[in-house]
GUVO-84141 format. One line per 3 residues: number of its first residue (from 0); their letters; for each residue x, y, z negated of N, C-alpha, C. Coordinates in nm, 2 decimals, padded with zeros to 4 digits, always signed. Example, Ala and Ser with C-alpha at 12.3 -4.5 7.8 and 13.67 -1.06 7.14 Angstrom:
0) AS) +01.32,-00.57,-00.78,+01.23,-00.45,-00.78,+01.32,-00.33,-00.78  +01.28,-00.22,-00.71,+01.37,-00.11,-00.71,+01.29,+00.00,-00.79
***
This chain:
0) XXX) +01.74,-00.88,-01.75,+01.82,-00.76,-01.74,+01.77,-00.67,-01.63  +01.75,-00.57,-01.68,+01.69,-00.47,-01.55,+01.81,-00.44,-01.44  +01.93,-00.43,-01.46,+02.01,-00.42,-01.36,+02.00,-00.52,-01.23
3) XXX) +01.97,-00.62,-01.31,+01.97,-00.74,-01.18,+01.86,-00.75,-01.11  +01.73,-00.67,-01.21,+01.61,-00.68,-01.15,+01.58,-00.69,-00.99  +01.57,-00.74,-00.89,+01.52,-00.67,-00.76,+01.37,-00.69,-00.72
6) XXX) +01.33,-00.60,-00.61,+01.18,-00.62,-00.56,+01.14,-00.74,-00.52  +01.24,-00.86,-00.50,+01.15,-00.96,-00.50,+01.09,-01.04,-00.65  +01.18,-01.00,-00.76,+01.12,-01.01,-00.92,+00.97,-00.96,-00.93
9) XXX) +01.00,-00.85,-00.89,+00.86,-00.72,-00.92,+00.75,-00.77,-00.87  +00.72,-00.78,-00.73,+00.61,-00.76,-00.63,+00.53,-00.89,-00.54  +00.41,-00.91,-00.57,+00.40,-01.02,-00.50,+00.43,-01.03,-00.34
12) XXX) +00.48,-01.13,-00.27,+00.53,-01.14,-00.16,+00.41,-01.20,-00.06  +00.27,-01.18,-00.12,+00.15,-01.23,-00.01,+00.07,-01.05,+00.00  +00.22,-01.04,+00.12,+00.12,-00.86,+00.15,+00.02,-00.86,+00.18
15) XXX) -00.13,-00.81,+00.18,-00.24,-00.83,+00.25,-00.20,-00.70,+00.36  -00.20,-00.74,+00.48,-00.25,-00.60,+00.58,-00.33,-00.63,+00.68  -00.39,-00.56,+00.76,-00.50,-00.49,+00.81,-00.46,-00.41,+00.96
18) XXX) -00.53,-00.47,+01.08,-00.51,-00.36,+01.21,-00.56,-00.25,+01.17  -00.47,-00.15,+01.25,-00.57,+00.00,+01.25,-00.66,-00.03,+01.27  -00.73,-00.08,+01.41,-00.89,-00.06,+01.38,-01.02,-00.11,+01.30
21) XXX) -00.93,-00.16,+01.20,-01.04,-00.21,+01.08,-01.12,-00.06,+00.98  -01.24,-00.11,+01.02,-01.32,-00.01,+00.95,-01.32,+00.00,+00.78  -01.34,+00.13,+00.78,-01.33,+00.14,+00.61,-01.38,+00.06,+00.53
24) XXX) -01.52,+00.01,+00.59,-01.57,-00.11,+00.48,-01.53,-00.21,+00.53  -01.47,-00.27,+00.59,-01.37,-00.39,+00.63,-01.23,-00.35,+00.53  -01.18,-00.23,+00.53,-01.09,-00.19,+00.42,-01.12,-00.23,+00.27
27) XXX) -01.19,-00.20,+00.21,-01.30,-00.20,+00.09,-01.31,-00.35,+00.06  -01.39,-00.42,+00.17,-01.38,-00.55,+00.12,-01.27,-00.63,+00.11  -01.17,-00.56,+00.18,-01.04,-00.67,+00.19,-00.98,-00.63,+00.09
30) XXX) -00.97,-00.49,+00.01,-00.93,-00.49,-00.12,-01.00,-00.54,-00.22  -01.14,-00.54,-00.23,-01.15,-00.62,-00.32,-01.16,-00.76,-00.32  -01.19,-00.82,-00.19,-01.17,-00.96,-00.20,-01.01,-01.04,-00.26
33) XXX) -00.92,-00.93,-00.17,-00.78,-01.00,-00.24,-00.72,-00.94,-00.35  -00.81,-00.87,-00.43,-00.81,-00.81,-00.57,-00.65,-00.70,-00.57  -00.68,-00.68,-00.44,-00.52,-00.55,-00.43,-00.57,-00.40,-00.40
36) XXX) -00.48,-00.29,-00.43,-00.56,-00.15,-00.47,-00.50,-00.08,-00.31  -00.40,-00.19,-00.24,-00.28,-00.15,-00.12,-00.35,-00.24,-00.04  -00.31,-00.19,+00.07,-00.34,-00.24,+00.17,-00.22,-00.21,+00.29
39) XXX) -00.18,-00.26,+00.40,-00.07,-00.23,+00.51,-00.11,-00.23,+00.60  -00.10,-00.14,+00.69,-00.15,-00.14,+00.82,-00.07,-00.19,+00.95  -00.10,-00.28,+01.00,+00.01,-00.35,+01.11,-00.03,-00.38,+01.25
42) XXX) +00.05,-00.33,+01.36,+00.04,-00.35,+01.47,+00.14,-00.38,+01.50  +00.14,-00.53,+01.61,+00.23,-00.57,+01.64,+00.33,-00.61,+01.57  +00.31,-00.69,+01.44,+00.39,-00.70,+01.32,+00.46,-00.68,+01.24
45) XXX) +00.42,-00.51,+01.30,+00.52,-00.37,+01.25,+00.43,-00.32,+01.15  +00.49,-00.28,+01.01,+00.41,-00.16,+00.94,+00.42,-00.05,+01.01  +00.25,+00.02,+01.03,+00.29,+00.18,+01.10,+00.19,+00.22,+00.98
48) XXX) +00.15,+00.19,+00.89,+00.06,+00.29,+00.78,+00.01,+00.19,+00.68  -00.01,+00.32,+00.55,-00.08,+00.21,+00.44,-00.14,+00.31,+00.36  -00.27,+00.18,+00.32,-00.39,+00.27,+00.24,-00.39,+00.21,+00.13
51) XXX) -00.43,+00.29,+00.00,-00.43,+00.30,-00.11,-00.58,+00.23,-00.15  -00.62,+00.24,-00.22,-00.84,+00.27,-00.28,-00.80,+00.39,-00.31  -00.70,+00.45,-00.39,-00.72,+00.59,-00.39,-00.72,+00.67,-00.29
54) XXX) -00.64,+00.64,-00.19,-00.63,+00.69,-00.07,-00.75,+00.72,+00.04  -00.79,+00.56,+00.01,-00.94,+00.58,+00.12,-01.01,+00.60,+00.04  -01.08,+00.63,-00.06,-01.19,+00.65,-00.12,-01.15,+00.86,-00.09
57) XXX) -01.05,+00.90,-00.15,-01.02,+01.09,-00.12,-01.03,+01.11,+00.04  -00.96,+01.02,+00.12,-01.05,+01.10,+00.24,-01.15,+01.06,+00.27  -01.21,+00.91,+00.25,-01.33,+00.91,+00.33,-01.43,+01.02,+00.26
60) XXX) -01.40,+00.99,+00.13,-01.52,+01.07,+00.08,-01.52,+01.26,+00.07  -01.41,+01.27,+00.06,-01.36,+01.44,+00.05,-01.37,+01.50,+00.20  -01.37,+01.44,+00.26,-01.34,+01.46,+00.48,-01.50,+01.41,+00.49
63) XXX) -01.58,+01.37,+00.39,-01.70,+01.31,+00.43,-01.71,+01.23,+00.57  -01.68,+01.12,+00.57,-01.63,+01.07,+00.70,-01.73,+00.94,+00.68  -01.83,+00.87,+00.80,-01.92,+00.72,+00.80,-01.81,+00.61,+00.73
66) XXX) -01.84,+00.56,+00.67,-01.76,+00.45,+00.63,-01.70,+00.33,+00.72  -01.83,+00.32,+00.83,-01.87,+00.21,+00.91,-01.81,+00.22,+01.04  -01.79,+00.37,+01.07,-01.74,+00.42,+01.19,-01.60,+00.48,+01.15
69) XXX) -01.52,+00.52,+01.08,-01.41,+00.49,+00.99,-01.27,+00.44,+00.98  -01.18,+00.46,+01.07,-01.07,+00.29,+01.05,-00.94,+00.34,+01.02  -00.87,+00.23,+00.96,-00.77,+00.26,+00.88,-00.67,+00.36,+00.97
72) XXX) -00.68,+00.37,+01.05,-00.62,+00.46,+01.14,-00.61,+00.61,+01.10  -00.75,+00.65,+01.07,-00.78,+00.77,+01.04,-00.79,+00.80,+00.95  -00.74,+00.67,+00.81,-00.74,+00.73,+00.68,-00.63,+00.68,+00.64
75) XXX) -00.48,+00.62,+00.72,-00.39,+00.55,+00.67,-00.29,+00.67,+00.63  -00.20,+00.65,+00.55,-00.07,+00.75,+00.55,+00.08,+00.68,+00.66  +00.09,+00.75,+00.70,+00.15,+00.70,+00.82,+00.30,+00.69,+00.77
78) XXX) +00.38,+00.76,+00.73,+00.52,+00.76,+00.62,+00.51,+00.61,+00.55  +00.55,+00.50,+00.65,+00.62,+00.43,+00.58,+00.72,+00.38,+00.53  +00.77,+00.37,+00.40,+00.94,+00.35,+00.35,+00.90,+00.22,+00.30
81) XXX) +01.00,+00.14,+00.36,+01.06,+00.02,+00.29,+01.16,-00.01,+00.26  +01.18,-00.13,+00.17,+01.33,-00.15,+00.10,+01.28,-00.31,+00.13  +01.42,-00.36,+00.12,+01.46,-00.53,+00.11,+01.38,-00.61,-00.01
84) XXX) +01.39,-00.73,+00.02,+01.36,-00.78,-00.15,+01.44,-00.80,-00.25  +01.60,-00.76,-00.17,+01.71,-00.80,-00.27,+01.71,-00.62,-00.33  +01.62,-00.56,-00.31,+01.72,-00.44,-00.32,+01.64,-00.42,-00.51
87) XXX) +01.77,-00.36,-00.59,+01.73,-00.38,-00.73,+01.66,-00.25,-00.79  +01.59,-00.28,-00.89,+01.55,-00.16,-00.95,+01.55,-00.07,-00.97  +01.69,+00.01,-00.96,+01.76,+00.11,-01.00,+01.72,+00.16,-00.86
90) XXX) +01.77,+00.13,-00.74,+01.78,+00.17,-00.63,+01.65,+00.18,-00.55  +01.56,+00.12,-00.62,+01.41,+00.10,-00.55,+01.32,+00.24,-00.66  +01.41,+00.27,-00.76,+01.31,+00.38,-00.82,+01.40,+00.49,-00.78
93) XXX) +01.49,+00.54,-00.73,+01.53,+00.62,-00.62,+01.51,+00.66,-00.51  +01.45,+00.53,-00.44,+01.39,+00.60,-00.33,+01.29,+00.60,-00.31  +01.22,+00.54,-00.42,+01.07,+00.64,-00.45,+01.08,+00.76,-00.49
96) XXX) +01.15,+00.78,-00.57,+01.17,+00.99,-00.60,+01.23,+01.03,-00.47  +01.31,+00.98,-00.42,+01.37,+01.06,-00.25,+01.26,+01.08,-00.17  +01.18,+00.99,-00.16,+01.01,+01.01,-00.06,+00.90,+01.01,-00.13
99) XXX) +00.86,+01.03,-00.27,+00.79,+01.11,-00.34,+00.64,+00.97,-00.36  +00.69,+00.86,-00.39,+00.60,+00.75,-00.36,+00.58,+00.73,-00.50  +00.43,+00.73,-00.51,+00.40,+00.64,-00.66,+00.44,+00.52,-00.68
102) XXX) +00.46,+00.47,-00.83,+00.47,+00.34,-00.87,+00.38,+00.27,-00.84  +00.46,+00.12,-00.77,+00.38,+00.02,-00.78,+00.33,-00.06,-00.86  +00.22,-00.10,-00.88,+00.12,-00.16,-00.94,+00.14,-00.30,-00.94
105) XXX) +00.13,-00.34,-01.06,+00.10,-00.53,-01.07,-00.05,-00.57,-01.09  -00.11,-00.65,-01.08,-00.27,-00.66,-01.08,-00.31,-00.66,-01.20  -00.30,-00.58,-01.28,-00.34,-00.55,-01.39,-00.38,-00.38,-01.45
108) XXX) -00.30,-00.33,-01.31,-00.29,-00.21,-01.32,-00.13,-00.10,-01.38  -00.09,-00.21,-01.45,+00.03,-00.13,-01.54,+00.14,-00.10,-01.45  +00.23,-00.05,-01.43,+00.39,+00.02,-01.38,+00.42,-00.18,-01.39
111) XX) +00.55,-00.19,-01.29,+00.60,-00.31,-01.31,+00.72,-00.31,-01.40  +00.77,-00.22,-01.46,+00.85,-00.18,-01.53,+00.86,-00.11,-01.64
***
């Protein structure tokens, strides 16, 4: 039942994140090694930013920026919203429309819903 759904149903719970000062191809490989398109950026066990592949692939490459010299810092989105794992579907696709966030992805690519 989608009512009861919550984000801990949806989303896997092994976040991959990443210090800011990890360089873009340290970004790159860590998305593809842990076959995720997200990535979180953490300091001090805080989310302060998170990058997409779509994300770092448009600036690094649109801002023409070294890959090597690069770090999630400078290519992260810094607006991070989060919600609980209890919090249910209804209310998790509201406040993605309230802060303008794309749907999340299951490793397959498709919407989780």
């Amino acid at each position: 039942m989608l009512g009861s759904t919550t984000v801990a149903d949806l989303l896997r719970t092994d976040v991959v994140t990443v210090p800011p000062d990890a360089s873009a191809v340290d970004l790159a490989r860590t998305m593809r090694d842990e076959a995720v398109g997200c990535v979180v950026v953490t300091e001090d066990d805080r989310p302060v930013g998170l990058i997409t592949d779509r994300g770092l692939t448009v600036r690094l490459v649109a801002d023409d920026h070294p890959a090597a010299s690069t770090t999630a810092r400078d290519v992260m989105s810094e607006r991070v919203v989060t919600v609980g794992l209890d919090t249910c579907l209804f209310e998790l696709t509201e406040t993605m429309e309230d802060h303008v966030v794309r749907p999340p992805r299951r490793r397959g690519g498709s919407p989780p819903y």
